[in-house]
C-alpha positions in Angstrom: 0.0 0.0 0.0 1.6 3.3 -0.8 2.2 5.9 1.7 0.0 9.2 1.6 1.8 12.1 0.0 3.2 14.2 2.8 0.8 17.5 3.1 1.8 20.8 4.1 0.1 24.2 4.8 1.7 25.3 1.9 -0.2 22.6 -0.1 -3.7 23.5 1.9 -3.5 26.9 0.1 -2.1 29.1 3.2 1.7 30.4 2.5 2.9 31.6 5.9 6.2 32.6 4.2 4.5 35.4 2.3 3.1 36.4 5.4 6.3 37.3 7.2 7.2 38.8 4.5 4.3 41.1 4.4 4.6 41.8 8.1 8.2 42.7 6.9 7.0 45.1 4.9 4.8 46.8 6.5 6.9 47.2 9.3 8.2 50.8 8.4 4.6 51.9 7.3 3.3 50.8 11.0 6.4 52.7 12.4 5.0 56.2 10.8 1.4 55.9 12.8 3.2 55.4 16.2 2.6 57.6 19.1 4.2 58.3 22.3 1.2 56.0 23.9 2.3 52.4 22.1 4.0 50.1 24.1 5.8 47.3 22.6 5.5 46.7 18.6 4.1 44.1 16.0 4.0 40.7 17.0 2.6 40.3 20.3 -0.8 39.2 21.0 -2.4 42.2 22.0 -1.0 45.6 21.5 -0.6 47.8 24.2 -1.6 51.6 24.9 -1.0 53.3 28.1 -3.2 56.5 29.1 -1.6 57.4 32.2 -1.6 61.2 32.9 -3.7 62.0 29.6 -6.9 62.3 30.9 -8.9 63.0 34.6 -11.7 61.3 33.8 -11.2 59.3 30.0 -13.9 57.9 28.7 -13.5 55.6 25.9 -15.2 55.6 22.5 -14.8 52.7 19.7 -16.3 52.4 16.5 -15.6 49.6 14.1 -16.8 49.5 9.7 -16.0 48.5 6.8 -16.2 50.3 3.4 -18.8 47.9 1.9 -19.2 47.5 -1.6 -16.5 50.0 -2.8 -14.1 47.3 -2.2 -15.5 45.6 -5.6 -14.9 48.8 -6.9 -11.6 48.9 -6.1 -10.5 45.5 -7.0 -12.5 45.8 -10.6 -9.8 49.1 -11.0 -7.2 47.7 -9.1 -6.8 50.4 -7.1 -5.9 49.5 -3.5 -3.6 52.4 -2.0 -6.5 54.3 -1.1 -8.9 52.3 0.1 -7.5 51.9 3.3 -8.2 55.9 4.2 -12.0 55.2 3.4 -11.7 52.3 6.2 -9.7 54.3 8.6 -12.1 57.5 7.9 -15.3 55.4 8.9 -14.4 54.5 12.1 -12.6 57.4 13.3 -14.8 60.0 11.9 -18.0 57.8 13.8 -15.3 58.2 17.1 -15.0 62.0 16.7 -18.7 63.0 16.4 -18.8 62.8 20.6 -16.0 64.6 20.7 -13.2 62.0 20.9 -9.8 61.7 20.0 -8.8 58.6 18.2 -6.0 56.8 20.0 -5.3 53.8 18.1 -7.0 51.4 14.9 -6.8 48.1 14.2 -7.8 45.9 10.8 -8.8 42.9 9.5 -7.7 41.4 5.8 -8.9 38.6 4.6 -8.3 37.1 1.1 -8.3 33.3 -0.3 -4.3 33.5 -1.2 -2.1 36.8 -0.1 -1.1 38.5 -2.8 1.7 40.6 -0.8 1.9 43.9 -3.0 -1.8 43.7 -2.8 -2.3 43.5 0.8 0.8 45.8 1.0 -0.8 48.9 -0.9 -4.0 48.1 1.0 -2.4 48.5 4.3 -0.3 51.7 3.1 -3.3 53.1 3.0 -4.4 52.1 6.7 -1.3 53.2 7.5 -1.9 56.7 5.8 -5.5 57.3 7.5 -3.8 56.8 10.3 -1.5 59.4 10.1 -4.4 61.7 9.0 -6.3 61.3 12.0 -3.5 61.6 14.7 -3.7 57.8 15.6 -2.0 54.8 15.9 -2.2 51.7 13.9 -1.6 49.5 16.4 -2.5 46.4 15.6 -4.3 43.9 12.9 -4.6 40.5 11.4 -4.0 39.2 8.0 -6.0 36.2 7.1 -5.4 33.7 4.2 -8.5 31.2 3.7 -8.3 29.3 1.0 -11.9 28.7 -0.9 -13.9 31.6 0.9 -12.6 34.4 -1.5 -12.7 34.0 -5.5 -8.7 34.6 -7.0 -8.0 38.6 -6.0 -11.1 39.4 -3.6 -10.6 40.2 -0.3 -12.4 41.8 2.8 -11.6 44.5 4.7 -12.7 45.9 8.6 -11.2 48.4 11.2 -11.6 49.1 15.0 -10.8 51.9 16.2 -10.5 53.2 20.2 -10.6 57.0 21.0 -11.2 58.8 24.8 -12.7 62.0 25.7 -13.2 64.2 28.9 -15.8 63.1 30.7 -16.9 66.5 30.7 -16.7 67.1 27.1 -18.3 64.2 25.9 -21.0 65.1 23.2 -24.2 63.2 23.1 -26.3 66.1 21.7 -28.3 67.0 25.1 -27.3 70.8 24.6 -29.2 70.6 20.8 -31.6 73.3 21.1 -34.5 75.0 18.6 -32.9 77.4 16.1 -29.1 75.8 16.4 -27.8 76.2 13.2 -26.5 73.1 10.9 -23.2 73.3 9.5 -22.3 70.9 6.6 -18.7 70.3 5.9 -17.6 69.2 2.1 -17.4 65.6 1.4 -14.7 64.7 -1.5 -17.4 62.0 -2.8 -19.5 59.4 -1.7 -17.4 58.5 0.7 -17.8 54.8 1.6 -21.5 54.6 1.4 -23.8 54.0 -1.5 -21.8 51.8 -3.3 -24.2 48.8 -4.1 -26.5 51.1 -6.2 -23.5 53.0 -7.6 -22.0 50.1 -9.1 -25.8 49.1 -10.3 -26.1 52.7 -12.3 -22.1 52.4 -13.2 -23.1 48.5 -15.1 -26.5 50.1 -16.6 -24.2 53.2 -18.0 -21.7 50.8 -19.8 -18.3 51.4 -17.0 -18.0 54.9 -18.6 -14.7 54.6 -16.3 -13.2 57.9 -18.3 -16.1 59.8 -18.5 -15.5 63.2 -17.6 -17.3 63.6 -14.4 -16.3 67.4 -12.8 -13.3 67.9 -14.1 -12.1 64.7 -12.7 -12.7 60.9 -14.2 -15.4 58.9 -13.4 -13.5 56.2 -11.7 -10.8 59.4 -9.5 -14.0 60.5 -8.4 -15.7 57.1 -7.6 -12.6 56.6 -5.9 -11.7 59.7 -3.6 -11.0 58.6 -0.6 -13.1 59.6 2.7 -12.3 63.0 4.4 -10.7 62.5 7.2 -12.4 65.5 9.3 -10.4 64.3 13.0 -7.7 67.2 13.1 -9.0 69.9 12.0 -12.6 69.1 14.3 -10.3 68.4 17.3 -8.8 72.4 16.8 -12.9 73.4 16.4 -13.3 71.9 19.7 -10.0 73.0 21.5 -10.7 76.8 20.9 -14.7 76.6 21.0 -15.3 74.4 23.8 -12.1 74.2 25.9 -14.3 73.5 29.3 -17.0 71.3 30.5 -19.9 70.9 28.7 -20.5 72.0 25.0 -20.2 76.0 24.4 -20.2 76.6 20.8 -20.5 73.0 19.1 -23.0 71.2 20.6 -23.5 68.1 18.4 -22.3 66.5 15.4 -22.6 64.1 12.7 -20.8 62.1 10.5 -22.6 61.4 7.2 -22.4 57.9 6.2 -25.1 55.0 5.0 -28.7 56.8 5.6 -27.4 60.1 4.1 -27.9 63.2 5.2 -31.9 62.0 5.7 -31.2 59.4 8.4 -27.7 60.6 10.1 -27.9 63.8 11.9 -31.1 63.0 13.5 -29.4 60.6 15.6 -27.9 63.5 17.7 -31.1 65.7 18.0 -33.1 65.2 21.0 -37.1 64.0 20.7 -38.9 66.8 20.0 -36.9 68.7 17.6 -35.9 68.0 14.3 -34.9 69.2 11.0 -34.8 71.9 8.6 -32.8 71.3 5.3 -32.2 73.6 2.8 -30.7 72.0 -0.2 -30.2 74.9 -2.3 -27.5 76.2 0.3 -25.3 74.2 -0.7 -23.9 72.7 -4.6 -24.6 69.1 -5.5 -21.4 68.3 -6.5 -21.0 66.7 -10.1 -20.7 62.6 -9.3 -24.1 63.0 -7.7 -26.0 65.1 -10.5 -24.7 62.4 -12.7 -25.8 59.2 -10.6 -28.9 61.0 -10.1 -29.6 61.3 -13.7 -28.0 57.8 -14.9 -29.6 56.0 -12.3 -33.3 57.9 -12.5 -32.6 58.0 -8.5 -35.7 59.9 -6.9 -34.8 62.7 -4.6 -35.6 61.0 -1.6 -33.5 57.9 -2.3 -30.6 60.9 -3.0 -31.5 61.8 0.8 -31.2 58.5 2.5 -28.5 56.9 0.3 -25.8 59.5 0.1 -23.6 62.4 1.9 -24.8 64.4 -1.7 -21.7 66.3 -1.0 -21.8 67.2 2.8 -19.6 64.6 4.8 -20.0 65.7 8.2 -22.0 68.1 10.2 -21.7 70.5 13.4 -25.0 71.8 15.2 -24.3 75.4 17.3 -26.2 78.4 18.2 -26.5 81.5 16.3 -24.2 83.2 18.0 -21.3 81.0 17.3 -21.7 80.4 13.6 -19.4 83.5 12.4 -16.7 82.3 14.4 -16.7 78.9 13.9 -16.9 79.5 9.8 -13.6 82.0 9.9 -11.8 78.6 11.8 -13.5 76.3 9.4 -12.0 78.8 6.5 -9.1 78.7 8.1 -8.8 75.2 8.0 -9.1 75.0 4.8 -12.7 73.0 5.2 -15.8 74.3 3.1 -18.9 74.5 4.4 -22.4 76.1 4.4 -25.1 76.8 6.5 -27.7 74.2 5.6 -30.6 74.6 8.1 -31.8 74.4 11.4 -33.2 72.5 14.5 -36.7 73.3 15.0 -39.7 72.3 17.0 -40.6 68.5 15.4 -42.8 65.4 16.7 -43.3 62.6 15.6 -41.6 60.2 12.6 -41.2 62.6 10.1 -38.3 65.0 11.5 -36.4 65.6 9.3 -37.6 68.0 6.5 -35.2 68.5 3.2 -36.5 70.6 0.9 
């Protein structure tokens, strides 16, 4: 009877020598995201962060996402370096809207068989997010699994851990009638609407070099997310440097539900909102989705950011100052409505 042939994990479809080598490589990228906080480096089983002497009374906010079906996207192009900042932007801009800092992010890869320049230019981009919001990539995990992913696919999630004051949390109890809605630009869609954007792309032939804006169709499909943390942390610093919120007193980042079903979530029962969508230009990717896809209005709403990516609610009285620091930081922005007196299901009103 002849011996079975000798099996390896090699053989199974997992190559553990590519990944060393692609925690090799991403060594130096991890090194770039590192603050003072990190204890330790790759390679342990859990990563370490100490917040001794940072905060009086921390309290910590995580957020974890994906980027949902603009990963097909990207893999159709193959364009991976960017794709990364769109998972890194989800969950720290979700961190930031009560007020918090992000500390440190950690992902998940997984593919059928590592392709290591792949996986390499997908975690450049991590690594890149990262620096853009202030925080540390700290950790992940790279998975290979044969027979779950078709050749070139892979998944992608993040985590991500912030703190903030006790004191200076935001949870949108100061939200009163007649605050005024700020909308800051998006560069896109973000990482939201993708399932129906790749329908209308299909249904429009993959006009990939159409000229949408100045821009192609597939840079601007492709802009990754704003990353709004740094400059919003400044907002914060010089407009609400004690307890409690003083001049911002909610805000939200605009992700799946659009702008229809996302800034609601901070207004407290009883007030709602008033939208006015001529304040503000529809950028050119969603005029043309709009008219490739037939999309009604209210499906524009609930479906995408339609150019505003995130949102501050504050009184009246601080709205001059706070648009010479958004100005300042380079961030464009209109006044797009109000909270006002609202019951009920129907609250928010965009006209």
């Amino acid at each position: 009877m002849t011996a079975p042939t000798s099996l390896t994990y090699r053989d199974a479809g997992v190559d553990i020598d590519a990944g060393n080598e692609l925690v090799r490589r991403i060594g130096p990228l991890v090194k770039r995201t590192t603050r003072p906080e990190v204890m330790g480096g790759l390679g342990g089983f859990g990563a370490l962060f100490n917040l001794a002497g940072k905060y009086r009374e921390p309290v910590l906010v995580s957020g974890t996402d994906g980027v949902g079906t603009k990963l097909k996207l990207a893999q159709q192009l193959n364009r991976h370096d960017s794709i990364g900042i769109d998972l890194v932007g989800m969950c720290v801009n979700d961190v930031l809207v009560q007020g918090a800092e992000s500390l440190f992010f950690l992902d998940y890869f997984a593919t059928g068989k590592l392709d290591v320049d792949t996986t390499v230019s997908v975690i450049s981009g991590i690594a890149k997010g990262c620096e853009l919001a202030g925080c540390a990539l700290i950790g992940g995990e790279t998975a290979e699994m044969p027979d779950m992913y078709s050749p070139g696919e892979y998944d992608l999630a993040g985590f991500c851990v912030g703190a903030v004051e006790k004191s200076a949390v935001l949870d949108g109890s100061a939200v009163r009638e007649g605050n005024v809605i700020l909308g800051i630009a998006s560069s896109g869609a973000h990482s939201n609407g993708y399932s129906l954007i790749r329908r209308i792309v299909d249904r429009a032939g993959r006009p990939f070099d159409l000229d949408i804006g100045g821009v192609a169709l597939a840079d601007a499909l492709m802009a990754p997310t704003v990353i709004y943390v740094k400059p919003v942390l400044q907002l914060l610093a010089a407009h609400n440097p004690g307890a409690q919120p003083q001049g911002i007193h909610a805000m939200a980042h605009i992700t799946g539900g659009g702008l229809d079903e996302n800034i609601i979530r901070v207004i407290p029962d009883g007030l709602g909102l008033d939208i006015d969508s001529s304040t503000w230009p529809l950028p050119p990717l969603f005029d043309w989705l709009q008219r490739e896809g037939a999309v009604a209005q209210r499906e524009m709403w609930r479906t995408f950011n339609c150019g505003i990516g995130y949102t501050l609610i504050v009184p009246e009285a601080a709205v001059a100052a706070i648009s010479a620091d958004l100005r300042g930081l380079g961030l464009a922005h209109w006044e797009i409505g109000r909270v006002v007196r609202a019951s009920g299901e129907h609250r928010v009103h965009i006209r």
